[in-house]
N, C-alpha and C positions, 0 to 999 in steps of 0.2 A: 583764445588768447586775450587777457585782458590788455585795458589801455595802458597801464602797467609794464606791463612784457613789451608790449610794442614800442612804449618810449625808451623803456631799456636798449632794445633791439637797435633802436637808429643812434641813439648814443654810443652802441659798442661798435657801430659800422663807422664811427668817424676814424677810427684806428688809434684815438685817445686813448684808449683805456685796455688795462688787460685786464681788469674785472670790474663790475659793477652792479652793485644794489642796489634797487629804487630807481627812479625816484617813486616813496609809496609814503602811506601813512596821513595821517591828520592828528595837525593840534602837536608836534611839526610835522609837516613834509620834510622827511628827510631821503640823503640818500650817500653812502659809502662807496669808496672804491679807490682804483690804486691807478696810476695812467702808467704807460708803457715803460714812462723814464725810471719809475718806482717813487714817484711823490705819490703821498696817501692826496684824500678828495675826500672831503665832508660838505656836502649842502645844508643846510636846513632853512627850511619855511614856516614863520610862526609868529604872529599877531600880524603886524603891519608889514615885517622885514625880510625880505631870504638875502642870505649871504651862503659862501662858500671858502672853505678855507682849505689850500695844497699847502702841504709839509712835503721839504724834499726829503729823500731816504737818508740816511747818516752818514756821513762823508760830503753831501754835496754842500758846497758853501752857498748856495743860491740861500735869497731869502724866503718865508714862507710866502703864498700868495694871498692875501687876505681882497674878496670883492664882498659888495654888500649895496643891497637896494631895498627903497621902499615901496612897498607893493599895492597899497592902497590901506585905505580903512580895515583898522580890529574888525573882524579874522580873517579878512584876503589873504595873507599870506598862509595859515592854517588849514588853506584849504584847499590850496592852488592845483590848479589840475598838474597831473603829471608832463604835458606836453610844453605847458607855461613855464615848468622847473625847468626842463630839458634849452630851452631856450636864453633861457639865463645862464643854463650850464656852458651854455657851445657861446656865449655873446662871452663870460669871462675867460674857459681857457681859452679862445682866439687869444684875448687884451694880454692872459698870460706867455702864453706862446710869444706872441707881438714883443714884450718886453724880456722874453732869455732871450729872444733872437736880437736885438740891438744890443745887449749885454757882451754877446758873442761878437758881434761886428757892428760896434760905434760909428768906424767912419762911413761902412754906407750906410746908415740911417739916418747921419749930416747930409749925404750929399743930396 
């Protein structure tokens, strides 16, 4: 099993995702997929920056999720282990999850 399969593997066991590609590659680290609700999932990793962008499926009025961080010095981000992606992945959809859920209930997220 590469490292690969195995970051795959603890990403599909958070029950985010019904499929997932990557995180693999260099020069980007990228990685595809689709989470439970049917918003698509795009990572990419590449010079300095990884971001990630969820688009919800057609009908949902949510807005897209756009996150993005900088990763260090030309080519950190190009090169980022897979376990590094994965971490970035599960830190933004938390922050996404975090915000449809006060979306859905406002007032307890005041209280």
């Amino acid at each position: 099993m590469t490292k690969t399969d195995a970051v795959n593997r603890e990403l599909m066991e958070t029950g985010w995702f019904a499929e997932l590609d990557g995180p693999e590659g260099l020069y980007p680290v990228q990685a595809f997929g689709e989470l439970v609700s049917g918003a698509s999932v795009y990572f990419r990793a590449r010079g300095e920056r990884a971001s990630m962008e969820l688009s919800p499926p057609k009908g949902d009025e949510r807005p897209p999720g756009r996150f993005a961080e900088f990763v260090g010095p030309y080519p950190s981000a190009s090169i980022m282990d897979p376990a590094d992606c994965a971490v970035l992945i599960k830190k933004w959809l938390t922050c996404y999850f975090a915000e449809d859920e006060t979306e859905r209930h406002p007032a307890q997220s005041e209280a």
